[in-house]
ZALUMKOL-569829 format. One record per residue (C-alpha): y negated, x, z negated; residue in one letter; residue number from 1. Coordinates in Angstrom, 3 decimals. Example, Ala and Ser with C-alpha at 12.3 -4.5 7.8 and 13.67 -1.06 7.14 Angstrom:
! residues 2
+----------+----------+----------+--------+-------+
:        Y :        X :        Z : drenke : torfi :
+----------+----------+----------+--------+-------+
:    4.500 :   12.300 :   -7.800 :      a :     1 :
:    1.060 :   13.670 :   -7.140 :      s :     2 :
+----------+----------+----------+--------+-------+
***
This chain:
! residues 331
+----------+----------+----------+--------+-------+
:        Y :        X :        Z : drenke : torfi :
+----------+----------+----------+--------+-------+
:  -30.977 :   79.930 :  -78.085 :      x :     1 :
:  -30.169 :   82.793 :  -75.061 :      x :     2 :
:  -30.615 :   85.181 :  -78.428 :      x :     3 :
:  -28.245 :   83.308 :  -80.458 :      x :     4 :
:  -25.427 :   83.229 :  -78.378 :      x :     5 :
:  -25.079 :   87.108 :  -78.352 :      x :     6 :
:  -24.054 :   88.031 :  -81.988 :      x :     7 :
:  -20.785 :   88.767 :  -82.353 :      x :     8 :
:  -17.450 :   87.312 :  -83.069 :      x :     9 :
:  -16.784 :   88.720 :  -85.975 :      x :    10 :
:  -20.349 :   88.048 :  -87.485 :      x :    11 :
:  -19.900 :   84.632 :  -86.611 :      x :    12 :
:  -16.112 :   84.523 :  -88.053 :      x :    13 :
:  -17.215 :   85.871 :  -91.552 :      x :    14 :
:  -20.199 :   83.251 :  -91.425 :      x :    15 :
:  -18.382 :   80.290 :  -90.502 :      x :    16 :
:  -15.542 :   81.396 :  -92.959 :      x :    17 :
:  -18.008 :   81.600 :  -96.134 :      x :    18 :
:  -20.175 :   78.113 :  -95.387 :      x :    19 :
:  -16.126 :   76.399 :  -95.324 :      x :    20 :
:  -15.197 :   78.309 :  -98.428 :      x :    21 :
:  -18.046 :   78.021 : -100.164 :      x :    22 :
:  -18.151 :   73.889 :  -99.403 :      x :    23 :
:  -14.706 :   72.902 :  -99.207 :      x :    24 :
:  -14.612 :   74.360 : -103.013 :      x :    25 :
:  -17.572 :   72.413 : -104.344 :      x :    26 :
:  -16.552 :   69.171 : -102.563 :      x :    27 :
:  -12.673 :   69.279 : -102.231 :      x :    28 :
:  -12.331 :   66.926 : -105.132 :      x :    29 :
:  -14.363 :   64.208 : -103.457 :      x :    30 :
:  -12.292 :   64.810 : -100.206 :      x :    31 :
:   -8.837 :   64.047 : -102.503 :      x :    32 :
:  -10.475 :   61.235 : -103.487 :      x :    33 :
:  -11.372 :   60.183 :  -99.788 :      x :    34 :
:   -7.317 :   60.562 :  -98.732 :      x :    35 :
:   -6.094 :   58.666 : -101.281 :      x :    36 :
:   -8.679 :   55.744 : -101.436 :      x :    37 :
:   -7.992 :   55.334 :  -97.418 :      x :    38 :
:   -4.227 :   55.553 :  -98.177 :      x :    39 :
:   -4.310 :   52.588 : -100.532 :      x :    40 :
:   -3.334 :   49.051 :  -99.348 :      x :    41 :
:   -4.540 :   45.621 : -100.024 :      x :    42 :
:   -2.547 :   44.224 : -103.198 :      x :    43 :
:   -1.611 :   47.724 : -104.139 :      x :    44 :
:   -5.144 :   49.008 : -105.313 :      x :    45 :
:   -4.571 :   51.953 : -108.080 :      x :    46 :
:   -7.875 :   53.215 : -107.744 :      x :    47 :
:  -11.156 :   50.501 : -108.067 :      x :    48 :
:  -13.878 :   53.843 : -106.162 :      x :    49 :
:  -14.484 :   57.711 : -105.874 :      x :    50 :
:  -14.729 :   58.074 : -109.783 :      x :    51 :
:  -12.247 :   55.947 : -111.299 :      x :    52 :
:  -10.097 :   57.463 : -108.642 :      x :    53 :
:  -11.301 :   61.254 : -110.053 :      x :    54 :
:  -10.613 :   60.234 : -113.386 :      x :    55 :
:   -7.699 :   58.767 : -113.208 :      x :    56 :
:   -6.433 :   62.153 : -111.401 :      x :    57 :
:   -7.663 :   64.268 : -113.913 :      x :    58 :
:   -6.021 :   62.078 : -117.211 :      x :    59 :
:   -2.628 :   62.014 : -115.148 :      x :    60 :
:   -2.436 :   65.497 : -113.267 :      x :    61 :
:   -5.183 :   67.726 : -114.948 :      x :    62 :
:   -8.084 :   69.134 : -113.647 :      x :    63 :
:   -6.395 :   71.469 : -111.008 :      x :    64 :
:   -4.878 :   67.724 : -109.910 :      x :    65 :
:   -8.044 :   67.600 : -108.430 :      x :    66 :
:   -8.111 :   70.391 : -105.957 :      x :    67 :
:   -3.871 :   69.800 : -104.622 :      x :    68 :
:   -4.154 :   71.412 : -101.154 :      x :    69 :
:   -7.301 :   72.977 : -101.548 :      x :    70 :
:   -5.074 :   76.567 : -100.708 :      x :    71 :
:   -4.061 :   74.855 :  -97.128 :      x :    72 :
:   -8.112 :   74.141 :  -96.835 :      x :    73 :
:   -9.001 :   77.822 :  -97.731 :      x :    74 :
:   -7.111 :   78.978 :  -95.667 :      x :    75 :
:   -7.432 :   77.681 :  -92.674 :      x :    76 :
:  -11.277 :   76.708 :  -93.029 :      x :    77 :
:  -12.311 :   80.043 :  -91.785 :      x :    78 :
:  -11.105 :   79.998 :  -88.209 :      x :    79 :
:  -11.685 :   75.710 :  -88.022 :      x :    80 :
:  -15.636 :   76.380 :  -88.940 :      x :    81 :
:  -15.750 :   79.293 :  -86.917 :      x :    82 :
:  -14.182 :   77.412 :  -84.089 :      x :    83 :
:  -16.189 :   74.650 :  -84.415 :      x :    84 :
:  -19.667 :   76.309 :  -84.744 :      x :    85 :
:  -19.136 :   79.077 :  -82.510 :      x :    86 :
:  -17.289 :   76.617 :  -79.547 :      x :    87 :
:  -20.569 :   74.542 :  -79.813 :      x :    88 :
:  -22.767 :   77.472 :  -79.233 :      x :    89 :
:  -20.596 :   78.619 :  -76.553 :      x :    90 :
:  -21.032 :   75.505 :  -74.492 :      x :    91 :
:  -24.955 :   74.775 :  -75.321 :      x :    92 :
:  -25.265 :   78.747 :  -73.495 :      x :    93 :
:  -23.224 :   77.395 :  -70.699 :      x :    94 :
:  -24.922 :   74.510 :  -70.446 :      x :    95 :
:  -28.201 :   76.382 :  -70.452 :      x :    96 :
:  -28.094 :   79.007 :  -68.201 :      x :    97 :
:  -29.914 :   77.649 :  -65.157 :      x :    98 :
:  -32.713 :   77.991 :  -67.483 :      x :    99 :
:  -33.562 :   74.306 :  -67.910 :      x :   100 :
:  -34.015 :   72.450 :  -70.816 :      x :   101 :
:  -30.716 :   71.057 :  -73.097 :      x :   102 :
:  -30.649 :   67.409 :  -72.723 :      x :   103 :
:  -29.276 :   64.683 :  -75.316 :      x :   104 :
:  -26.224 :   64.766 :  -72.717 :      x :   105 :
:  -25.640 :   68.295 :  -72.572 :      x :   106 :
:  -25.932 :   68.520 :  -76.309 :      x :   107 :
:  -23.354 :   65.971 :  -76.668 :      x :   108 :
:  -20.979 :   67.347 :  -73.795 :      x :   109 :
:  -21.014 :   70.588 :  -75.820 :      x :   110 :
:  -20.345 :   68.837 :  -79.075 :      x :   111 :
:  -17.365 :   67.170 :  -76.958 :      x :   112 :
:  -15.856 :   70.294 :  -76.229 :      x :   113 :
:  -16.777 :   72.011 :  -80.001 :      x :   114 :
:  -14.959 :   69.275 :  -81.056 :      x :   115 :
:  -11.769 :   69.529 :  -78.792 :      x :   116 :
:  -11.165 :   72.997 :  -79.350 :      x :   117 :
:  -11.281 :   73.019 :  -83.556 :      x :   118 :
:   -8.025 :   70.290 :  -82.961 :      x :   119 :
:   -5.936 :   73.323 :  -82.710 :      x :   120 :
:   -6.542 :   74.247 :  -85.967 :      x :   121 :
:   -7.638 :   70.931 :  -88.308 :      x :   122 :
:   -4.888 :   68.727 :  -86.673 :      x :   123 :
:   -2.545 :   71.677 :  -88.964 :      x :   124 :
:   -4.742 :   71.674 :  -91.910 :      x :   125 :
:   -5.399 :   67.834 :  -92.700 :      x :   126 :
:   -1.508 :   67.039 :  -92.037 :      x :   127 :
:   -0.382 :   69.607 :  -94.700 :      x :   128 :
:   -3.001 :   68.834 :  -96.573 :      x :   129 :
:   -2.980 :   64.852 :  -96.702 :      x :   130 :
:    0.525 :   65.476 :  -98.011 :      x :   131 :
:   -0.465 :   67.562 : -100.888 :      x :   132 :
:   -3.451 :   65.126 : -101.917 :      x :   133 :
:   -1.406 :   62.390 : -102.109 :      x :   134 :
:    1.305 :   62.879 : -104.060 :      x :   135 :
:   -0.153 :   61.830 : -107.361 :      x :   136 :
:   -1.261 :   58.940 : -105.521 :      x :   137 :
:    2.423 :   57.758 : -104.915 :      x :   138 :
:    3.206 :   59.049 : -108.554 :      x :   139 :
:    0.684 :   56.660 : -109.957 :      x :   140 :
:    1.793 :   53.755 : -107.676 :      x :   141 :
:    5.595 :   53.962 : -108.811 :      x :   142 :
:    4.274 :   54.294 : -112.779 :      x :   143 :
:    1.724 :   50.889 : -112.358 :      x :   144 :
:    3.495 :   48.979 : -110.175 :      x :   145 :
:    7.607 :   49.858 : -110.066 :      x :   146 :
:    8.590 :   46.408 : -109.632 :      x :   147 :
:    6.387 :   46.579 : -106.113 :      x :   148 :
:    7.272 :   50.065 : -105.357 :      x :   149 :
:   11.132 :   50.635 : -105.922 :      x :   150 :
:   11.449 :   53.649 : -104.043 :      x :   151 :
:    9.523 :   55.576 : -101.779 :      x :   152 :
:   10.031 :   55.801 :  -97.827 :      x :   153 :
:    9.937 :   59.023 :  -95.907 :      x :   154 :
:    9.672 :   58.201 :  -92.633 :      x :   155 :
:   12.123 :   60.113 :  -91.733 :      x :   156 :
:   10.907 :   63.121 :  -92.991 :      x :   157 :
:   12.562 :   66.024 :  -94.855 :      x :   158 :
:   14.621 :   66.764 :  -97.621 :      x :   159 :
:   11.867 :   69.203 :  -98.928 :      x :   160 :
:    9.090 :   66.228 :  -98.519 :      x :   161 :
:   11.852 :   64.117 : -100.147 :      x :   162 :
:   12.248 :   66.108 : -103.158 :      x :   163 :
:    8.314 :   66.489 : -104.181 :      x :   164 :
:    8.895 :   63.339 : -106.455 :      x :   165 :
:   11.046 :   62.032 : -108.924 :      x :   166 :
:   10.466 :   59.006 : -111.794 :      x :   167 :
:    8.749 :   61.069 : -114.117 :      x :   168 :
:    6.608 :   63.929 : -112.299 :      x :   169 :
:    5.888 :   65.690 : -108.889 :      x :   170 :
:    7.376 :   68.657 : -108.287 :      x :   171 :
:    5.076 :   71.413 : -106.945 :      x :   172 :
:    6.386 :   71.818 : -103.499 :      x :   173 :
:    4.021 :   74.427 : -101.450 :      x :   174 :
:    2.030 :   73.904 :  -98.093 :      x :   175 :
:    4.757 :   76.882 :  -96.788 :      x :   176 :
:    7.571 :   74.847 :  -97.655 :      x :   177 :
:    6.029 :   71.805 :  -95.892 :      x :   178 :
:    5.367 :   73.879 :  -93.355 :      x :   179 :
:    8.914 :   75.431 :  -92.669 :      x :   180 :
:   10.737 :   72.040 :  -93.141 :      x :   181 :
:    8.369 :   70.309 :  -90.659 :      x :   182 :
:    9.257 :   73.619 :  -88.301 :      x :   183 :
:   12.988 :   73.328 :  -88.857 :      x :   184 :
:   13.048 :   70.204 :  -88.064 :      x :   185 :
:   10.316 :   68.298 :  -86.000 :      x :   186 :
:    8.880 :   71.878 :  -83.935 :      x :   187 :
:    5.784 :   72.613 :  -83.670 :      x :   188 :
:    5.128 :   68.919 :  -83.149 :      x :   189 :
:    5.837 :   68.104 :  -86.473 :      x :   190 :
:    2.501 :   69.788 :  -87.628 :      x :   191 :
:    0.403 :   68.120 :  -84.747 :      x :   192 :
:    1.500 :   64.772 :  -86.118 :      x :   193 :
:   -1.411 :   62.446 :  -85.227 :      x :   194 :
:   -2.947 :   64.662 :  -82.703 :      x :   195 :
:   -4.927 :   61.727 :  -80.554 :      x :   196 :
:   -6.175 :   60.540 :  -84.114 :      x :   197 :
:   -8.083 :   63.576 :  -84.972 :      x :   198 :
:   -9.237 :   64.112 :  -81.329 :      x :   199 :
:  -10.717 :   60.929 :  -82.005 :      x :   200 :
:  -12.457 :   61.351 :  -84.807 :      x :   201 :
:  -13.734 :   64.530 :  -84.121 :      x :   202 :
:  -14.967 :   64.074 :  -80.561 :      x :   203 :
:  -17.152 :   61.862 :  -81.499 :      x :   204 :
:  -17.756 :   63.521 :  -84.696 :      x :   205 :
:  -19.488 :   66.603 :  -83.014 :      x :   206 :
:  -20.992 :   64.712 :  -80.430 :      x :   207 :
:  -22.937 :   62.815 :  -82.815 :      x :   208 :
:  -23.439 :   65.742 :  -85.060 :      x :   209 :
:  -25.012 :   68.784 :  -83.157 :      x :   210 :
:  -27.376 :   67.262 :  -80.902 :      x :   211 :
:  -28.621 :   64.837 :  -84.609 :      x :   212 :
:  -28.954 :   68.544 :  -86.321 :      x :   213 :
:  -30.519 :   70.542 :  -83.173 :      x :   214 :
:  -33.396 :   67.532 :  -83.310 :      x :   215 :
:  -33.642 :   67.990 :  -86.945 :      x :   216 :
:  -33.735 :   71.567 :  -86.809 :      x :   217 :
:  -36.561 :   71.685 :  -84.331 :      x :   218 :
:  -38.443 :   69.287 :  -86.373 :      x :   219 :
:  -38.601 :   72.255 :  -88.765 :      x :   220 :
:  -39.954 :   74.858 :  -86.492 :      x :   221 :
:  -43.443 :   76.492 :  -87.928 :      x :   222 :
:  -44.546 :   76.291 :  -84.634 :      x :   223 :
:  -44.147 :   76.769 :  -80.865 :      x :   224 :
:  -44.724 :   80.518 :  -80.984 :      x :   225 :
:  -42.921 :   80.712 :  -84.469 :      x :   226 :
:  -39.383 :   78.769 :  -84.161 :      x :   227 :
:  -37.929 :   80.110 :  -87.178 :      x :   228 :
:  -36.850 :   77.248 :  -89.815 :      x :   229 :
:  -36.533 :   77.454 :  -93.667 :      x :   230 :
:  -33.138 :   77.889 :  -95.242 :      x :   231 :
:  -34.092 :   74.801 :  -96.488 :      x :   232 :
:  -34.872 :   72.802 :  -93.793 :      x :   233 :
:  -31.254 :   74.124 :  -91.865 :      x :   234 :
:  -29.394 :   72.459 :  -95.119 :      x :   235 :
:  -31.619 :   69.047 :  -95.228 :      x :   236 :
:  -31.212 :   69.161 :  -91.264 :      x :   237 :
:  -26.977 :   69.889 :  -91.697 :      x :   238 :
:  -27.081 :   67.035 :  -94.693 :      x :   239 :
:  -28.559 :   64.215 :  -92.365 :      x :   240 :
:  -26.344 :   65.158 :  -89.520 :      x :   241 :
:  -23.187 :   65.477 :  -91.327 :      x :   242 :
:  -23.774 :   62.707 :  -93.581 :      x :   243 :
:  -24.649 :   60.181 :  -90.098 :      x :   244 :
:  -21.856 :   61.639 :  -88.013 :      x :   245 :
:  -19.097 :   61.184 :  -90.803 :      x :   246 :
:  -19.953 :   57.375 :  -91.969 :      x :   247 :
:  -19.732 :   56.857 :  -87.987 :      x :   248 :
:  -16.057 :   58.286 :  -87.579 :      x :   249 :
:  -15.054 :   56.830 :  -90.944 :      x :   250 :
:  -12.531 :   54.112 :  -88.832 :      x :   251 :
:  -11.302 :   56.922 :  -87.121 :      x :   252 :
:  -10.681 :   59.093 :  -89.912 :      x :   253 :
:   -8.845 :   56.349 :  -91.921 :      x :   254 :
:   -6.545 :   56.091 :  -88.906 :      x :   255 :
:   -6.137 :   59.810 :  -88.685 :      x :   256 :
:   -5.094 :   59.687 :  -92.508 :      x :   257 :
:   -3.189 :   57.044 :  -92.251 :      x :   258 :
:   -0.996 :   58.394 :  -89.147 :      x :   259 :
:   -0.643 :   61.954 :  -91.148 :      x :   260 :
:    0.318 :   60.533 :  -94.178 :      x :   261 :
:    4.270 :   61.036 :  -94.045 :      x :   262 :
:    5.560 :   59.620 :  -97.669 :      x :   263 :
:    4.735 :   56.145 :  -97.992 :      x :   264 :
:    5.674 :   53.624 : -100.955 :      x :   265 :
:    8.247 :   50.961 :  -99.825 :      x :   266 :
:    5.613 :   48.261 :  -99.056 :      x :   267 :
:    3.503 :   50.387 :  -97.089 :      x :   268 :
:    3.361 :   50.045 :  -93.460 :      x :   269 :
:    4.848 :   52.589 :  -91.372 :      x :   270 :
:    2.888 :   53.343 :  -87.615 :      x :   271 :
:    4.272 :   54.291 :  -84.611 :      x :   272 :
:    0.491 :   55.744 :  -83.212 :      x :   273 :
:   -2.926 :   55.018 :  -83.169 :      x :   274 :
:   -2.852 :   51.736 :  -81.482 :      x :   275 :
:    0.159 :   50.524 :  -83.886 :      x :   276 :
:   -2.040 :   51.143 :  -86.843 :      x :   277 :
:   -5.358 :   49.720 :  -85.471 :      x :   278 :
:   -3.441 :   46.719 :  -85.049 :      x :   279 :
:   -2.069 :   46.441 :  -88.084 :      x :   280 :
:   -4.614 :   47.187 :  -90.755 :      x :   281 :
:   -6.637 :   44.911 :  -88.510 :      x :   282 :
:   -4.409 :   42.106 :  -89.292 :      x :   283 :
:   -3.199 :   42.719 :  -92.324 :      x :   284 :
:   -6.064 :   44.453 :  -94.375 :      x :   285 :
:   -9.264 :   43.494 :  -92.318 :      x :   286 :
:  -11.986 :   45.365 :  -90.729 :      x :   287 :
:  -13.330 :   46.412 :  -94.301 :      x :   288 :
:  -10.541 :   48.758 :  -94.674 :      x :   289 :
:  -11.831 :   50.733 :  -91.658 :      x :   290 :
:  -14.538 :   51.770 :  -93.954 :      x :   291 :
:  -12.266 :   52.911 :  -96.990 :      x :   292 :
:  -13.450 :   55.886 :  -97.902 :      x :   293 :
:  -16.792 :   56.051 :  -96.102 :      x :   294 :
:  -18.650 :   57.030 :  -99.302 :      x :   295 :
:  -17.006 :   59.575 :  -99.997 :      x :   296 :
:  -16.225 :   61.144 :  -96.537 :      x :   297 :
:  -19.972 :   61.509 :  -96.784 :      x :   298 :
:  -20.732 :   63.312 :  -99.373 :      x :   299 :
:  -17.788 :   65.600 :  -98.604 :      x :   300 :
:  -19.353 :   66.170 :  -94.936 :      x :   301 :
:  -22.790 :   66.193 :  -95.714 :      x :   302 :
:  -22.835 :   69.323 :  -98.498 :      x :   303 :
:  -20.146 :   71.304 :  -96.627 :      x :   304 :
:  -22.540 :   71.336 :  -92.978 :      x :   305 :
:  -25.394 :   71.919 :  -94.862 :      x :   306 :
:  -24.443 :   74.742 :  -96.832 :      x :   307 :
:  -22.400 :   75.841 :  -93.386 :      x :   308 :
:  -25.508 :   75.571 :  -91.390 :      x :   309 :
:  -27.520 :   77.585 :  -93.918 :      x :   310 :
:  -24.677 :   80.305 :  -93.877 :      x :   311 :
:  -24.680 :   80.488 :  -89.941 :      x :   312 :
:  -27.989 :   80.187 :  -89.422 :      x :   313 :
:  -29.211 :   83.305 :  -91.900 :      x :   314 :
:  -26.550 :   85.914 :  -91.049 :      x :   315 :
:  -24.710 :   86.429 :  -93.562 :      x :   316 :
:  -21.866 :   87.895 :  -90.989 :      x :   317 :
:  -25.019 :   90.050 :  -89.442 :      x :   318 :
:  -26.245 :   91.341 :  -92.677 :      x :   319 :
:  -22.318 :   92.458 :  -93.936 :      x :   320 :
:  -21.620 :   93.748 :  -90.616 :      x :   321 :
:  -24.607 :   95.932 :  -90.924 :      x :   322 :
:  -26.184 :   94.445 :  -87.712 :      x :   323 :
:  -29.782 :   94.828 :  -86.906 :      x :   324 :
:  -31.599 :   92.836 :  -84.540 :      x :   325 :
:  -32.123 :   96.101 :  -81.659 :      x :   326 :
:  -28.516 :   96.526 :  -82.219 :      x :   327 :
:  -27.310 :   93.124 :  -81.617 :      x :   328 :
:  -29.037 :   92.210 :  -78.613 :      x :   329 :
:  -28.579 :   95.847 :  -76.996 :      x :   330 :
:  -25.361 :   95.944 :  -76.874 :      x :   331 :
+----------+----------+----------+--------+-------+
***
């Protein structure tokens, strides 16, 4: 682990910044269905699961419907992974420097702070995001069901926001112009719009997460004088961890959506933080709807750390960098 800790930055920027590409495109679709299956309230139920939900996308918005704020995603995924991976391996070297051996504790305080730090970044990305995946979701609901949805509320949000619809089609408004609205008028506040919700999902997120895929991983190892692990192994290991670690936050994550989602229809309750909201889809949806979305939150999460933990863990910064092992840890 000592080793692993002293490749560099950039190596571990480009790595982290291919596995999030690379995953967030195969699996972005699933992840629009996840927003707008957790959006949906009881009575008000356009979509019936994850594939009625992609189809009906595709039939109403076309098959680029399916990846609306994937941009924001590809964007941004690059420093969030990197973040993320590289905080965690930042803290596990901390933790480890008296020499002794990383305990279940340790692993999770470092997971703790992995997950703190990537807030600065994802809080950004899901809130510009959520708004783009949703839209058609709204569409939909004032084409089914006008006579429950009349109008749409903004919350108080801006004229750009307010002009993405009409009664007949969304108009393409950017991430950028989301972006500059929100800045104009909310600050820099306006994009860190359900902050404490995404600290809480992904707090516990990574502490659940790394030390689940460090056991994994060294259930892999050849042997004690060999600890190198198949490529194989490192995605199975990432699969397992993510796929645990993301049906466990799912409450928190619907929360988190819920909080960032800034157009609502005119029945749709409006929350004034995360206690507000627990309290009221517990009492007017159920405990069920904590879990809306679960299925596919998982098979979103799970591909995207596998194929991230793969990317990490073989070097693909290292080998494009040109890096060689005597040069890496000489320096």
């Amino acid at each position: 682990m000592a080793q692993q800790q002293q490749i560099s930055l950039p190596a571990k920027l480009i790595n982290g910044g291919i596995a999030g590409m690379v995953g967030v495109t195969c699996v972005f679709p699933i992840d629009l269905a996840k927003t707008r299956l957790q959006n949906q309230r009881s009575g008000q139920q356009l979509y019936k699961n994850m594939m009625d939900c992609l189809l009906k996308t595709v039939q109403s918005e076309g098959y680029f419907g399916m990846y609306r704020g994937a941009a924001v995603n590809l964007t941004l995924v690059t420093p969030e992974k990197a973040i993320k991976l590289a905080a965690n391996d930042f803290f596990r070297h901390q933790l480890s420097k008296d020499g002794g051996r990383l305990t279940v504790g340790k692993q999770m305080l470092a997971g703790c702070g992995a997950g703190m730090c990537q807030v600065i970044v994802t809080t950004p990305m899901e809130m510009l995001k959520i708004q783009l995946q949703d839209a058609g979701r709204l569409l939909a609901q004032q084409r089914v069901m006008p006579s429950l949805v009349p109008a749409l509320k903004m919350g108080g949000t801006s004229a750009v926001l307010s002009r993405s619809y009409n009664a007949n089609q969304v108009i393409r408004v950017s991430a950028t112009q989301i972006t500059r609205e929100l800045l104009r008028t909310k600050g820099v506040s306006g994009l860190y719009r359900g902050l404490g919700a995404t600290l809480m999902r992904d707090i516990p997120f990574s502490m659940v997460y790394f030390p689940l895929f460090a056991h994994l991983q060294q259930l892999g190892r050849h042997s004690a004088e060999d600890p190198t692990v198949p490529f194989y192994w490192s995605f199975l290991s990432g699969l397992a961890a993510g796929c645990t670690a993301a049906v466990a936050v799912s409450p928190c994550d619907v929360v988190k959506t819920r909080l960032q989602s800034l157009k609502k229809g005119a029945n749709e309750e409006t929350y004034k933080g995360v206690v507000d909201c627990i309290s009221k889809i517990m009492r007017k949806e159920g405990p069920g709807a904590f879990m809306k979305g679960a299925t596919c939150r998982a098979l979103v999460i799970a591909p995207l750390f596998g194929i991230a933990q793969v990317v990490y863990s073989a070097g693909v910064g290292e080998f494009l960098l040109e890096y060689t092992p005597s040069n890496i840890y000489s320096a």
